[in-house]
Structure formats: structure tokens, C-alpha cells
C-alpha positions in Angstrom: -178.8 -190.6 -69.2 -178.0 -193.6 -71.9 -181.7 -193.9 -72.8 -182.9 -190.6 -73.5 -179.7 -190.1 -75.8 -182.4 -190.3 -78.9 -183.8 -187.0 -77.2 -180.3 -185.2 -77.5 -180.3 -186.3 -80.9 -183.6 -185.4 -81.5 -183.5 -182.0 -80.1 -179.9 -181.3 -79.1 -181.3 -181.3 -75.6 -178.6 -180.6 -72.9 -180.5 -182.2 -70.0 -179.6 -182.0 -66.5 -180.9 -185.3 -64.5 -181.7 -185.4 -60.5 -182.6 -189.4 -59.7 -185.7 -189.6 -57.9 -185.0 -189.4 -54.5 -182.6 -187.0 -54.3 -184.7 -183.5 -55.4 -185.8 -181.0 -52.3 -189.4 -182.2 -51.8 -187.8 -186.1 -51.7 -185.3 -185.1 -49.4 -187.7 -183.5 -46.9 -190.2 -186.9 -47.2 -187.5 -189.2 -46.4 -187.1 -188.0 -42.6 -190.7 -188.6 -41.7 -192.8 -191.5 -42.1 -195.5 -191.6 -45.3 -198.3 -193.2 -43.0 -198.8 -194.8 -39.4 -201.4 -197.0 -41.0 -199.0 -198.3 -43.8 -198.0 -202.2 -43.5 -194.2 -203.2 -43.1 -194.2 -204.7 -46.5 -194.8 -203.3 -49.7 -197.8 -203.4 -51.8 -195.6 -203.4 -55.3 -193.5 -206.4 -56.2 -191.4 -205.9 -59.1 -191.7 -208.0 -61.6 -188.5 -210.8 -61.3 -187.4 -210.6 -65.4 -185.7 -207.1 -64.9 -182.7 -205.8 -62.4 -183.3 -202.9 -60.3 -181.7 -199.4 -60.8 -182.9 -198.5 -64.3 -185.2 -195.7 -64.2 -185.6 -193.2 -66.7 -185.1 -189.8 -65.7 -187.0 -188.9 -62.3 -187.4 -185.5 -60.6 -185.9 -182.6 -61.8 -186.2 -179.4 -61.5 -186.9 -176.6 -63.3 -184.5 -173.6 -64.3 -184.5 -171.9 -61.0 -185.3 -173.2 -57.6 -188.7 -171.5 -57.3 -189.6 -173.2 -60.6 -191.9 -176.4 -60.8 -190.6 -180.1 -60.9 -191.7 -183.0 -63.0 -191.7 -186.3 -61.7 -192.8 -189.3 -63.4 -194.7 -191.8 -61.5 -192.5 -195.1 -62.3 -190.9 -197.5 -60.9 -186.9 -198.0 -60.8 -186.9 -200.1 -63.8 -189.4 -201.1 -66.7 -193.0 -201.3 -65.6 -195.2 -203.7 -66.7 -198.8 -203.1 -68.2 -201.2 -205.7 -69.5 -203.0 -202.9 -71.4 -202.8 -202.1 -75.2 -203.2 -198.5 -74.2 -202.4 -197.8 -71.0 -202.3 -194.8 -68.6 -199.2 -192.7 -67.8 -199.0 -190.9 -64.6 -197.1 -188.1 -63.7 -196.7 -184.7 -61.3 -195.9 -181.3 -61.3 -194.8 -179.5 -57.5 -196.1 -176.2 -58.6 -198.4 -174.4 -61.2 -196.6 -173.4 -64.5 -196.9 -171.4 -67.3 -194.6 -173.0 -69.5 -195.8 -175.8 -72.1 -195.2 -179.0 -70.9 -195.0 -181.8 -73.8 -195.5 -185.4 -73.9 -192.6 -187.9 -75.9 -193.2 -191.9 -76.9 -190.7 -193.7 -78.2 -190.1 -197.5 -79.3 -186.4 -198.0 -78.2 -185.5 -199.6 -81.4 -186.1 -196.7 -83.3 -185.1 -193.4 -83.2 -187.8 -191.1 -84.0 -190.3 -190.5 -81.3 -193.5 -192.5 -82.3 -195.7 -189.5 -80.3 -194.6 -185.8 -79.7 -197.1 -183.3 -78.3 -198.2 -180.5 -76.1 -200.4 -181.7 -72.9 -203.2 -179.7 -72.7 -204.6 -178.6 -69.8 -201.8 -180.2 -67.6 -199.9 -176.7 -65.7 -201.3 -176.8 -62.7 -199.9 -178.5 -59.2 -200.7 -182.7 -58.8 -200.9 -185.6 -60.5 -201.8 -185.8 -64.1 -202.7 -188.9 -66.5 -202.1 -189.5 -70.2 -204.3 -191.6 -71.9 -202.7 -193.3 -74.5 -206.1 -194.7 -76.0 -207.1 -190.7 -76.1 -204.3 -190.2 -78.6 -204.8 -193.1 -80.3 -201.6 -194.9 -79.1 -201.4 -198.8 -78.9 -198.4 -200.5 -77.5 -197.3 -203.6 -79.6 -196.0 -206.5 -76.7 -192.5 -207.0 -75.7 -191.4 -204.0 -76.5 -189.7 -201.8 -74.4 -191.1 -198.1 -74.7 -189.8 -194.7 -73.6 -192.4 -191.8 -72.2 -191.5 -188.9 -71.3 -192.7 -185.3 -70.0 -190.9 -182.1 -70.8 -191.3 -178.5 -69.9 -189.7 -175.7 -72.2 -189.3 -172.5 -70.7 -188.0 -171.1 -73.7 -189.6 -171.7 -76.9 -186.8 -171.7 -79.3 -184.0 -173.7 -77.3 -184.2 -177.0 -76.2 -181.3 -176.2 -74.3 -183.2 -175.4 -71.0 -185.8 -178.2 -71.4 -186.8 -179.8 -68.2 -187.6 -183.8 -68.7 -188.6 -186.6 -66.4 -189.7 -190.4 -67.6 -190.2 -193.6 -67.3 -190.3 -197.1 -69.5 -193.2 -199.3 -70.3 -193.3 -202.7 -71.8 -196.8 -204.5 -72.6 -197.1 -208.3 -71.8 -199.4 -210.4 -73.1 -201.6 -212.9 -71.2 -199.6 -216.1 -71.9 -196.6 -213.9 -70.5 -196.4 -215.4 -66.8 -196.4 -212.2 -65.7 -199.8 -211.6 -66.8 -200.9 -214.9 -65.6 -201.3 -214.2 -61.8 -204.9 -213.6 -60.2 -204.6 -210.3 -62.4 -207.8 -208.1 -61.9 -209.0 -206.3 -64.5 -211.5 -204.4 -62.7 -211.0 -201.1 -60.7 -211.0 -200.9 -57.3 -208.9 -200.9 -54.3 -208.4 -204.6 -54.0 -207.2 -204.7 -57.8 -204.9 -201.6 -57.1 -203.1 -203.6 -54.8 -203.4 -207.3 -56.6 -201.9 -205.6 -59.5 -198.9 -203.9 -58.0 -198.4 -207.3 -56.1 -198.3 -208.8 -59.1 -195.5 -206.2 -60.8 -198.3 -204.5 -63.0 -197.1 -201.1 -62.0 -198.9 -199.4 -64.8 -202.2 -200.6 -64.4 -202.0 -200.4 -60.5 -201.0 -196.7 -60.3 -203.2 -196.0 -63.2 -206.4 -197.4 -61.3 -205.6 -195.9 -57.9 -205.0 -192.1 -59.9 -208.3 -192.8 -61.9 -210.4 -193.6 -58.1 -208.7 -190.8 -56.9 -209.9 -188.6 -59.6 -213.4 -189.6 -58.7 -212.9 -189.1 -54.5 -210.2 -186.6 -54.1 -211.0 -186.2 -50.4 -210.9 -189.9 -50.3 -208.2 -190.7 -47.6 -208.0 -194.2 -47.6 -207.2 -193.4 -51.7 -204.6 -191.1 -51.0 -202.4 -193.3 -48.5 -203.1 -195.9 -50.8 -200.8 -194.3 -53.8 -199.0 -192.6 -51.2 -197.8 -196.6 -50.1 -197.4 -197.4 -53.4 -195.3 -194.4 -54.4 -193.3 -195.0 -50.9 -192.5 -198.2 -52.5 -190.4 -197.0 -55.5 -188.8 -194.4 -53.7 -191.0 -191.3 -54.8 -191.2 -190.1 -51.0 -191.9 -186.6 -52.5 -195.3 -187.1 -54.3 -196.7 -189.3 -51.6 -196.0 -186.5 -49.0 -197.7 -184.2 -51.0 -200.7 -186.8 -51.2 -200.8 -187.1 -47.3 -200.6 -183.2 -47.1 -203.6 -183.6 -49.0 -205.6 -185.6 -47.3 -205.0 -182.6 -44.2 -205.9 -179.8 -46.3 -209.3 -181.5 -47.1 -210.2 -182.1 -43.6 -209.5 -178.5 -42.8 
């Protein structure tokens, strides 16, 4: 709740926060098993330079119980990304009509260095935002906020729904971008990456291959592994329903 105080102050936000994990679609996923096929150990290593427990937000849902829920796709701490403008991945458990807008902000500041509506971004999945799209460059070694809200009512911020994550860029002399990172995309370099604690540019290679294959299912329990890994139990059920619906 500490780091999205410079929304309150923003906005006067009253936000309610669910930790991923702990919503109704998560706590469904956690009794069966995200994939037979799936090895005992996981494809994403976090990156040794930050402690556990520190994610932003999570799933939360929206004003009623029927309503849609954001979830960002993050890991439980900072991710790491190698990128200058990286892709942010989140999802949304059910259509909406309400306007869902995208927050950036550099920690050491407090106005929000990007606030905007998504376009094109109400409908059930997963859904990217391309910073280089909006013209957003991340400086290295700085720790950044992102977040997506929905506002079902247009003059309160009151009822705002908001899920996020943080992002910090490294550079290549950084040892953490130093190790047999790929920069190509493809299912080896999804899971090089993610071994190598580049959440950002793992999950944002295995969204963009699923973009291209949707019925792929070697794709789809791919992410669903990877999202197993930080405790998003929710969206990777979701993918593996998906990968039934397209063979029926």
C-alpha cells in the first residue's frame, strides 16, 4: 500500500488492495495443478539484489463481484528489464466497459511521468503496453512504478480499481545483464531470460509469440509456468482453459 501513496496523493484515491494470490480466480487455481508437463523447478529465478515480498498491488477486484479484475503480470518484487522501453503485461478476467488507464511513475518523484487511457484494452486476456509506442524510455537504476486502473465512475477516484507492478532497467555492465542474456525472441530466450531474473523481457517475449499463435499450446503452458512461478495461479489457469477451448 506504501508505494502507491503518490496515487492517493495524486488523486485522493481510496484503494482497496487484494495480494495476488488471494482473489477468487487464484483461489480456485491453487487446488489443481497448472500443467502435468510442467518441470519441478521453476523457469524464473529472481534476480539475488532484491528480497522477496514486495509487489505492487496485484488482483483486485472490481466494485461488485460480477465486475472484472485487473492483475498485473509481475513478479513479487522489482523486475528486471534490459530494455530502454520495455513491455508491460497485464489482464483483465472479464470484458468491461469502464475506462481502464495506464500510470508511470519514477519513485523519486511525485508526479506520474505517464497518465493515460488504454485504448482498445476492455476486453477479457492479456494485454501489452508498449512503452516505446508512447514514447517512454526508462533511465537505468531507477526503480519505476506502473500501474493499471479502472474508473467506474468518472468523477470520483474513490471507486478506482488498481493493480501494478515495479520495473527497474539495468544496464549491460550490471551483472545481472551479463548472463547468456538472449536478445532474440523465441521460446528458448523466454526461458533463458526468466532464468536469468529478466522478468520483463521474458514475459514480454512469451505474450508477443503468443500474440502471433494463440492456439499455440506449448506457448500457453509456457506463460502459464512462468506465471505459476510468481504466484499468479489465476491467469495461468485461464491460459490452460484456453488452450481447451481452442481444441474444441
Amino acid at each position: 500500500m506504501k508505494t502507491f501513496i503518490w496515487l492517493i496523493l495524486i488523486g485522493g484515491i481510496g484503494l482497496a488492495v487484494v495480494w495476488s494470490g488471494s482473489g477468487p480466480i487464484d483461489a480456485v487455481a491453487e487446488q489443481s495443478v497448472v500443467s502435468p508437463d510442467d518441470p519441478s523447478k521453476p523457469f524464473y529465478v529472481p534476480p539475488k539484489k532484491y528480497a522477496p515480498r514486495a509487489r505492487v498491488g496485484g488482483e483486485l477486484r472490481g466494485p461488485d463481484e460480477n465486475s472484472s479484475q485487473l492483475i498485473a503480470l509481475v513478479p513479487d518484487h522489482v523486475g528486471m528489464t534490459r530494455k530502454q522501453t520495455p513491455m508491460l503485461n497485464w489482464f483483465l478476467s472479464k470484458p468491461t466497459t469502464y475506462p481502464i488507464f495506464f500510470t508511470l511513475n519514477d519513485r523519486q518523484k511525485v508526479r506520474p511521468l505517464y497518465e493515460g487511457v488504454l485504448s482498445a484494452s476492455n476486453q477479457e486476456g492479456v494485454h501489452s503496453i508498449d512503452l516505446k509506442t508512447l514514447g517512454i524510455t526508462l533511465e537505468p537504476n531507477i526503480q519505476y512504478e506502473w500501474s493499471v486502473s479502472m474508473r467506474p465512475n468518472p468523477d470520483s477516484h474513490s471507486g478506482d480499481v488498481v493493480a501494478g507492478g515495479m520495473i527497474e532497467r539495468c544496464e549491460f555492465a550490471d551483472i545481472v545483464c551479463t548472463q547468456n542474456i538472449i536478445l532474440s525472441c523465441d521460446e528458448s530466450s523466454v526461458m533463458v531470460n526468466a532464468k536469468n531474473g529478466l522478468w520483463y523481457d521474458a514475459m514480454a517475449c512469451i505474450c508477443t509469440l503468443i500474440d502471433a499463435k494463440p492456439a499455440d499450446p506449448s506457448l500457453r503452458r509456457l506463460r502459464a509456468k512462468l506465471l505459476k512461478d510468481v504466484g499468479l495461479y489465476g491467469v495461468a489457469e485461464w491460459d490452460l482453459r484456453s488452450i481447451q477451448s481452442a481444441l474444441h
